[in-house]
N, C-alpha and C positions, 0 to 999 in steps of 0.2 A: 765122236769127240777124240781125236787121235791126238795124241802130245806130240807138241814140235819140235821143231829140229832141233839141236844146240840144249843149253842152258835151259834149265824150266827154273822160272821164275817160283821163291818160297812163296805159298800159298798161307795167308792169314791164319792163325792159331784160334783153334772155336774154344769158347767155356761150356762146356758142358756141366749141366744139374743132373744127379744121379740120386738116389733110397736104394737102398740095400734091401733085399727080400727078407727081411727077418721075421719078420710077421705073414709072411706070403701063403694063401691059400685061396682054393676055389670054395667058397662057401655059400655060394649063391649065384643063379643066374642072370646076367644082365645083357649078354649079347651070346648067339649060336655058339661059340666057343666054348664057353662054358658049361661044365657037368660037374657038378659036387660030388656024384655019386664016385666017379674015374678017380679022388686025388689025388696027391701033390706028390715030390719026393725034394722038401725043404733044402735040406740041404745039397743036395744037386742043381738047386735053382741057385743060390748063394754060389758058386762053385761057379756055373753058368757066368750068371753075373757078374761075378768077379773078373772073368775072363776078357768080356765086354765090357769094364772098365779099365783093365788094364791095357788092351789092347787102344783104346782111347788114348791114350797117356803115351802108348808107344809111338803113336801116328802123330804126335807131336799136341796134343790138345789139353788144354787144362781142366779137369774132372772136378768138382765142386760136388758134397754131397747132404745132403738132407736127413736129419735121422729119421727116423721110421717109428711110426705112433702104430701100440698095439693096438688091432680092431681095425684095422686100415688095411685089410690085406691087399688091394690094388694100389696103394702108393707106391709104391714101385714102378707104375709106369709113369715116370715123370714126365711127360712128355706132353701128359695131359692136366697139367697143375697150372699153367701160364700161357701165354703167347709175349714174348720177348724181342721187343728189334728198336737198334739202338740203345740199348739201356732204359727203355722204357714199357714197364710191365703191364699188359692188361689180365688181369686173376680170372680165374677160371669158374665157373657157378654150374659144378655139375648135375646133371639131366635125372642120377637117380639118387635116393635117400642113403642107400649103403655109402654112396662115394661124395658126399655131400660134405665132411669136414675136412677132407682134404682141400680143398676150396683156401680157406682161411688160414688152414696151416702152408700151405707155399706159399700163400702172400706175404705171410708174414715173415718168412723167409727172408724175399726180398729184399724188404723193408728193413730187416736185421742186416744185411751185405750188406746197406748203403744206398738200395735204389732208389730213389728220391720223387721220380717219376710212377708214381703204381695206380691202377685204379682198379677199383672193386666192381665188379659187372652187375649190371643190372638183369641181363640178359644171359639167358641159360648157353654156355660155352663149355668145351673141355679141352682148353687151349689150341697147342700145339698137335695136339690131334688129331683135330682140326681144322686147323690152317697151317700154309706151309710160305714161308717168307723167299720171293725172288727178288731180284736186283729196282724192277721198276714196280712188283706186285704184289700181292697177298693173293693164294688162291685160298679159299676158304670153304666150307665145305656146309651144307646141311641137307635133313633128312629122317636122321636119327638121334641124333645127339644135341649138336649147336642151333640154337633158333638163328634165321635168318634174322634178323633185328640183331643182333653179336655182330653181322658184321659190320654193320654201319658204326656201330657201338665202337668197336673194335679200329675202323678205320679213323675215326673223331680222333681219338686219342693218339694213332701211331703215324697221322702224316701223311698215308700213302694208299693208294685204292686198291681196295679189294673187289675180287672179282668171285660172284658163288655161284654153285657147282652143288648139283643135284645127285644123292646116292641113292642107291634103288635097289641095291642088293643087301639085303641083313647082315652078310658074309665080313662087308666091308662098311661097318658102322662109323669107322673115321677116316677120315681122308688118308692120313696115314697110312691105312690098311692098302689103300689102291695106287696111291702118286707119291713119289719122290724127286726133289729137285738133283741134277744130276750136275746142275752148274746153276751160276746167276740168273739164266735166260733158260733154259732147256729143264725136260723134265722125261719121265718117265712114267705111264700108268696101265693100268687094266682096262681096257673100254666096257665091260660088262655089268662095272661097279655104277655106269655112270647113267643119268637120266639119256633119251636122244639129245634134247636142248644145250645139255653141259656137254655132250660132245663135241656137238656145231663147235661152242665157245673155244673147245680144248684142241680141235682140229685148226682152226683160226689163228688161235694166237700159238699153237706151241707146234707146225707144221714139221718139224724136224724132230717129233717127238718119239720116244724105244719105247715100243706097244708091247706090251708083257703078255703072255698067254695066260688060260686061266690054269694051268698045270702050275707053275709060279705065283700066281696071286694066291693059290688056295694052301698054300703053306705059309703065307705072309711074306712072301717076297719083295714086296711090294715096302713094304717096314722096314726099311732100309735106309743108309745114311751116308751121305757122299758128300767130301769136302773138295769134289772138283777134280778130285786126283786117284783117291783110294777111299773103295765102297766097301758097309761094313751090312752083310747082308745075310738071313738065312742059310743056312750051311745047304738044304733042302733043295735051293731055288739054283740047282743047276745047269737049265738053259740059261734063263735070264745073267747068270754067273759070267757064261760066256758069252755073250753077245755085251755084256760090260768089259769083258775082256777084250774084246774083238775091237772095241773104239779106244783102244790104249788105257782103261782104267784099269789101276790095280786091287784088285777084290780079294778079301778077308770073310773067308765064310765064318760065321760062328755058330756054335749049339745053344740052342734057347729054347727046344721042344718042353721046359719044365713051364716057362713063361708063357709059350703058346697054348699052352692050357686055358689061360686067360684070354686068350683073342690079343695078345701082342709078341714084339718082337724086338731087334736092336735096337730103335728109336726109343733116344733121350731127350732131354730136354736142353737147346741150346739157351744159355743166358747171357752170351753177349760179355 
């Protein structure tokens, strides 16, 4: 995806939803990443954080944040709190007990902005996580986390079809973990993370698509976040770094190894 000649046209300003790690800690396990016994170093993650927000705000985008409820220590990964497009929220109805009141708390969020459109799931989702919004689609993910029923759920309510995609490696328990949209139409993932069936789909529809190796997904490279122009990606994932570079995008590596503890990485939460 090489930038053209001349004048490059401003690219849309994203909202991004963000939590501050104040409460942040591994205190239990819910996905391979995960080790209680390894801890944290709190304030290095705040520090992290903060970085990848600010660098957010630099790239031109507006940062919106959430305060952070103690005993929540994964709210932080906002990303998995909603699914957001157009201004209309579908809430999230997390898969395990620990991450279950976050749920109610980002909806309510919402609903406090202004969102007028929200709906409460019926069906076990953990948002944006899990689905990842392109120009004509929803790729949407289950496996591990989102029940397949989220996505029809999911589609009812936002207008536009979704399309789901089988994971099969524990490694990569949300979509997020394996695939990033790289523009409106194009994408990027790990083929290892995925079922054979969800590759068919993935070779089909996305035939132009930057196959990651697993040297890059297994640092979370893959966790990544691109407004079409400049990718904000694992410091870690520097093949992948370059061959983003190699198609004219501009890449911002960041340090988030404190986060990665948890099994995430620079993926926030867009709100539109």
């Amino acid at each position: 995806m090489a930038r053209p000649d001349g004048p490059v046209a401003a690219l849309p300003r994203r909202h991004y939803l963000m939590c501050r790690p104040t409460y942040f800690a591994v205190e239990y396990a819910i996905n391979p990443w995960m080790d209680p016994a390894a801890g944290v170093d709190r304030p290095r993650a705040i520090r992290q954080w903060e970085g990848l927000r600010d660098l957010y705000r630099s790239l031109g985008h507006r940062v919106s944040e959430i305060a952070p409820i103690e005993g929540l220590p994964d709210m932080v990964f906002a990303a998995n709190g909603a699914l957001v497009v157009n201004g209309r929220v579908y809430g999230a109805r997390f898969a395990s007990a620990e991450r279950t009141p976050e749920g109610p708390a980002y909806l309510d969020w919402f609903r406090q902005e202004g969102y007028t459109e929200t709906l409460e799931p019926k069906h076990v989702n953990e948002g944006e996580g899990d689905f990842i919004t392109l120009d004509d689609v929803i790729l949407a993910a289950t496996g591990f986390r989102t029940e397949a029923a989220a996505h029809q759920e999911a589609e009812r309510l936002l207008g536009r079809p979704v399309v789901t995609l089988q994971l099969v490696d524990p490694r990569f328990y949300h979509l997020d973990t394996a695939l990033f949209a790289l523009s409106g139409d194009r994408i990027a993932y790990y083929p290892g993370a995925f079922s054979e069936g969800s590759l068919r789909v993935l070779r089909s529809l996305f035939p132009n698509a930057l196959i990651a190796t697993e040297e890059d997904a297994s640092v979370l490279g893959l966790n990544a976040v691109c407004d079409g122009r400049d990718v904000v990606i694992a410091a870690e994932a520097v093949g992948l770094a370059d061959r983003l570079r190699a198609e004219g995008l501009t890449v911002h590596p960041v340090e988030l190894d404190e986060l990665r503890k948890a099994g995430e990485g620079p993926s926030a939460a867009p709100s539109n």
